[in-house]
BAGUZA-552115 format. One record per residue (C-alpha): residue in three letters; x, y, z. Coordinates in steps of 0.25 Angstrom, whole numbers, plus 2048, in hexadecimal, padded with zeros to 3 digits. Layout:
REM residues N
ALAXYZ ...
REM end
This chain:
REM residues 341
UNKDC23714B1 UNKDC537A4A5 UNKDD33774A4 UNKDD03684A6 UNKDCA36B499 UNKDD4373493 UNKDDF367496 UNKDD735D490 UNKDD3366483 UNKDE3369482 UNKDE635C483 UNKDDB358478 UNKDE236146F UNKDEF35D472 UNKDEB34F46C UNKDE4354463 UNKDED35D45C UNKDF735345D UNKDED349457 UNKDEF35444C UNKDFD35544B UNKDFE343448 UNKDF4346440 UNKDFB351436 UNKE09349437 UNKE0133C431 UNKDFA344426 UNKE08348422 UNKE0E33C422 UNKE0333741B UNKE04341410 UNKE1233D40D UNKE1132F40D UNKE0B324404 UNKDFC327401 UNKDFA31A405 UNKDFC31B412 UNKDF4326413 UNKDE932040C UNKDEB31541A UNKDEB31F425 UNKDDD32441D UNKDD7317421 UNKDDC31542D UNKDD6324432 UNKDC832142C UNKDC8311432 UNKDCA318440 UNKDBD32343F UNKDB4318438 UNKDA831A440 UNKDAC329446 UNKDA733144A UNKD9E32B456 UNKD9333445E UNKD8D32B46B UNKD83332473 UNKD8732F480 UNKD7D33248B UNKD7A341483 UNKD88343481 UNKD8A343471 UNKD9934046D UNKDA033E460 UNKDAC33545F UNKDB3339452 UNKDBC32E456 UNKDBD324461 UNKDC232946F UNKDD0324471 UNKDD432A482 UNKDC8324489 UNKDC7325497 UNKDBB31C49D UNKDB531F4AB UNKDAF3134B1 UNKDB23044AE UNKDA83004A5 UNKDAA30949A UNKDB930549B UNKDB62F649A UNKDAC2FA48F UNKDB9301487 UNKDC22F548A UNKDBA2EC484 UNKDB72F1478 UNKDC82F3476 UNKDCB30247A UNKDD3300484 UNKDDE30A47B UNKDD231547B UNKDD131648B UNKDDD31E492 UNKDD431F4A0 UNKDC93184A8 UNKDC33194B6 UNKDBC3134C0 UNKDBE3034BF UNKDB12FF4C9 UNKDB42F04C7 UNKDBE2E74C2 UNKDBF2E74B4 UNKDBA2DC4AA UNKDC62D04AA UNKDC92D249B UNKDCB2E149B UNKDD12E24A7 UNKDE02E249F UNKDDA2EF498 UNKDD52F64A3 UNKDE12F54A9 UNKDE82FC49D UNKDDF30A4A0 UNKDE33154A8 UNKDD93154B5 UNKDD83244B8 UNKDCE3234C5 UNKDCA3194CE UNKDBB31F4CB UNKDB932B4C3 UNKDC23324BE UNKDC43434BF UNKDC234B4B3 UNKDD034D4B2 UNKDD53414B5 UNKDCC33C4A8 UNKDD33484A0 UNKDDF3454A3 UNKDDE33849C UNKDDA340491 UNKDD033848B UNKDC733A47E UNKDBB332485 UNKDB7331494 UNKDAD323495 UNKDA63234A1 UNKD9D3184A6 UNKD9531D4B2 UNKD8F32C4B2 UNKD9832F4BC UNKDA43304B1 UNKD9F33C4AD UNKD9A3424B9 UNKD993524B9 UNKD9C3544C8 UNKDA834D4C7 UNKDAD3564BC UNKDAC34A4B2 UNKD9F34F4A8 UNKD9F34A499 UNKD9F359496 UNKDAB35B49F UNKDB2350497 UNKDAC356489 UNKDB136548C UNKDC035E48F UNKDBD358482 UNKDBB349486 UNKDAF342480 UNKDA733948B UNKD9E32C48A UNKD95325497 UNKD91316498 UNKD83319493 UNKD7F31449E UNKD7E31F4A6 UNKD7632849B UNKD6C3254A4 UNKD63323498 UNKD5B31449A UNKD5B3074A0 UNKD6A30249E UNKD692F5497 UNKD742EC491 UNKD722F4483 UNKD772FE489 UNKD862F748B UNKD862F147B UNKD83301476 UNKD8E306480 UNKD982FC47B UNKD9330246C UNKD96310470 UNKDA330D475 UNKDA7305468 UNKDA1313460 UNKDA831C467 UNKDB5315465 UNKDB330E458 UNKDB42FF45D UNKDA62FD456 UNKDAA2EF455 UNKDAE2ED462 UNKDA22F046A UNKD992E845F UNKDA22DD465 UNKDA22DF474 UNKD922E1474 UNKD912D446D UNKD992CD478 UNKD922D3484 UNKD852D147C UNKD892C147A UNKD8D2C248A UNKD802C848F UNKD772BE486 UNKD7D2B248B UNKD7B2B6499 UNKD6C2B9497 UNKD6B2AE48E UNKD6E2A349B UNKD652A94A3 UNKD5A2A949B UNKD4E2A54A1 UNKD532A54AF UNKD4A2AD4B9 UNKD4E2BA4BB UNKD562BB4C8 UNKD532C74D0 UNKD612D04D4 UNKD632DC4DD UNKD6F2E54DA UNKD772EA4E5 UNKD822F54E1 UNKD832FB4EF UNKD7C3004FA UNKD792FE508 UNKD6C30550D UNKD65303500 UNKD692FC4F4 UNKD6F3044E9 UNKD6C2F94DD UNKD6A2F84CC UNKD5D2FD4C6 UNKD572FB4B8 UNKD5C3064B2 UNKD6C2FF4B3 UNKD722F64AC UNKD742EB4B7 UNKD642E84B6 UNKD652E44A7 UNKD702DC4AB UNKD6A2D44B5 UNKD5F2D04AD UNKD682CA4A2 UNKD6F2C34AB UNKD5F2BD4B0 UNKD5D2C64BB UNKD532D14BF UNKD582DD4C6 UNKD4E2DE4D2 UNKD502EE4D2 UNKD4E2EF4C2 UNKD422F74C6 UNKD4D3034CB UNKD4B30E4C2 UNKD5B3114C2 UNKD6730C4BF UNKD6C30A4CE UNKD6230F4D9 UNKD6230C4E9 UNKD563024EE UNKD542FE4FC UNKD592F0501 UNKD482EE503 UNKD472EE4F3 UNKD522E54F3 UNKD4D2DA4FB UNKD3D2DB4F7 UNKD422D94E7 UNKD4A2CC4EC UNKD562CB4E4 UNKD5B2BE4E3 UNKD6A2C24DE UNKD702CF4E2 UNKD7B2D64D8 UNKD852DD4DD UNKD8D2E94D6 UNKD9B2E94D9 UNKDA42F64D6 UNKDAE2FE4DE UNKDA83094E7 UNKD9D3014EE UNKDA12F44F9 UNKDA72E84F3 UNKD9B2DC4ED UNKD9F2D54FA UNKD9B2E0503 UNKD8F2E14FA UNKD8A2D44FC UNKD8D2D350B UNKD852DF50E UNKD7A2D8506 UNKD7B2CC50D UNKD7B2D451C UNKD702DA519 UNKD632D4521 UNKD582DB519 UNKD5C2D350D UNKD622C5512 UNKD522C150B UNKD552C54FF UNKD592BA4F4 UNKD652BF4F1 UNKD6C2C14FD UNKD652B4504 UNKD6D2AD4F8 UNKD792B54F8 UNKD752B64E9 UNKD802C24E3 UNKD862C54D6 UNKD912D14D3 UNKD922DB4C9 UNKD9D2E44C6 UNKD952F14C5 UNKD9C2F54B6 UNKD942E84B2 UNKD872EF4B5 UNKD8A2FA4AC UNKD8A2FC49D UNKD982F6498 UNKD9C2E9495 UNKD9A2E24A2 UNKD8B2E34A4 UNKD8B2D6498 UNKD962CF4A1 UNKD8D2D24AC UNKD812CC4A6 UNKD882BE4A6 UNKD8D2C04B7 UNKD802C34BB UNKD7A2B94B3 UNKD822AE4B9 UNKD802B44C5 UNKD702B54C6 UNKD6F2A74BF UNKD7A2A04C1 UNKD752924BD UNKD732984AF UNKD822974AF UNKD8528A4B4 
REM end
């Protein structure tokens, strides 16, 4: 590990001393040219650091960004939608892990980033990308068995951030995705930008709530996986917010976690009459899902698997990123579907 570290410090000071070289040619040239254009290159330098430097306290790591990150490598889909769609697409040289298809309109853009693993990457494939920033959106980016702690990453010099979601803090609520989307546009000085995208997803969730307003809540079960017992959303997530924007009641909102396993008895004494299903790779596709749902006898009584009643979720819609406001308005239509008409 210590010459991992040693490779990535050398390669730092490779970039940095030839930062330093660029940076001694122009003064020159400077000095022997017009004052004017120096007077140009002096507004320029102070334009790029207005608002520098930034410290975010990021699940009790304290970092300090003199300048924003510019070789990002995000782990886990929705940090990368969350970076595409604030324009940084020329910041990010890596992701990993892509657990369901991509939004249509950034598709074009994910497209143009390098995918280093299929899930998550080694530690030295994420150093070998040679990134100033690692973005991780599960806590599993940064996982210390797997050799990928933040400390690892700040001892080779790489400065880390994790969805703040998985702070492990609170209740996860919508909030939670605008101030995300606000760190991000601190960090890398697109203020105006994430002002902008908050107020779109802010416009997309109200007008979902808005047409079911006054509409009875509908009581949902979410089924991620499971077989023997049900492995399903509790209040502590971000999915039970969502499902009563969209006029809903999460029938497991009592589940003191953000996922926990419940036995299929629970299930079908709380009677939901819509069942959401998570879909992302790694567990049995959402046909699969819903015909072990619909084989089993201990639950052909309960409503919503009398009535065949299901609605789909990507899973990275469920989480803190941009999706969770476009997930409002597809569980919304789902649950009350003549509000929609």
């Amino acid at each position: 590990m210590s010459q991992l570290y040693t490779l990535a410090r050398k390669r730092r000071f490779l970039r940095a001393a030839a930062a330093a070289v660029a940076l001694s040619a122009t003064l020159l040239t400077a000095g022997c040219g017009s004052s004017g254009g120096g007077s140009q290159d002096t507004k320029h330098t102070a334009k790029a650091r207005d608002g520098f430097p930034v410290t975010v306290d990021n699940c009790g790591v304290k970092t300090t960004y003199e300048k924003p990150p510019a070789r990002v490598v995000t782990i886990h889909q929705h940090p990368a939608e969350l970076m595409l769609s604030l324009g940084l697409k020329d910041r990010m040289v890596g992701t990993a892990f892509p657990d369901s298809a991509v939004l249509p309109e950034l598709k074009a853009d994910f497209e143009t980033v390098p995918e280093l693993a299929a899930r998550e990457p080694s530690f030295e494939t994420v150093l070998d990308a040679e990134p100033d920033l690692v973005y991780g959106g599960y806590g599993s980016a940064f996982s210390e068995k797997e050799g990928r702690s933040r400390k690892a990453f700040a001892d080779a010099g790489i400065d880390t951030h994790l969805n703040r979601e998985y702070c492990g803090e609170k209740k996860v609520t919508m909030q939670d995705t605008y101030d995300e989307i606000h760190t991000i546009g601190e960090i890398f000085g697109v203020r105006d930008r994430a002002e902008k995208l908050v107020a779109d997803l802010r416009g997309r969730v109200d007008k979902a709530s808005s047409a079911v307003k006054g509409e009875p809540r509908i009581p949902v079960f979410v089924y991620d996986s499971g077989d023997t017992s049900a492995f399903t959303a509790g209040g502590k997530g971000l999915g039970t917010e969502l499902i009563r924007l969209a006029g809903g009641r999460n029938v497991f909102d009592d589940l003191d976690d953000v996922f926990g396993d419940v036995s299929w008895e629970q299930v079908v004494e709380r009677e939901p009459e819509v069942i959401a299903i998570y879909d992302y790779a790694g567990t049995d596709s959402v046909e699969q899902k819903k015909r072990f749902l619909l084989a089993q006898p201990a639950l052909a009584d309960v409503p919503a698997v009398k009535n065949e009643r299901f609605v789909v979720l990507p899973l990275t819609a469920t989480l803190v990123g941009i999706r969770s406001a476009h997930a409002v308005g597809d569980l919304a239509g789902g649950l009350h579907p003549e509000s929609f008409r």
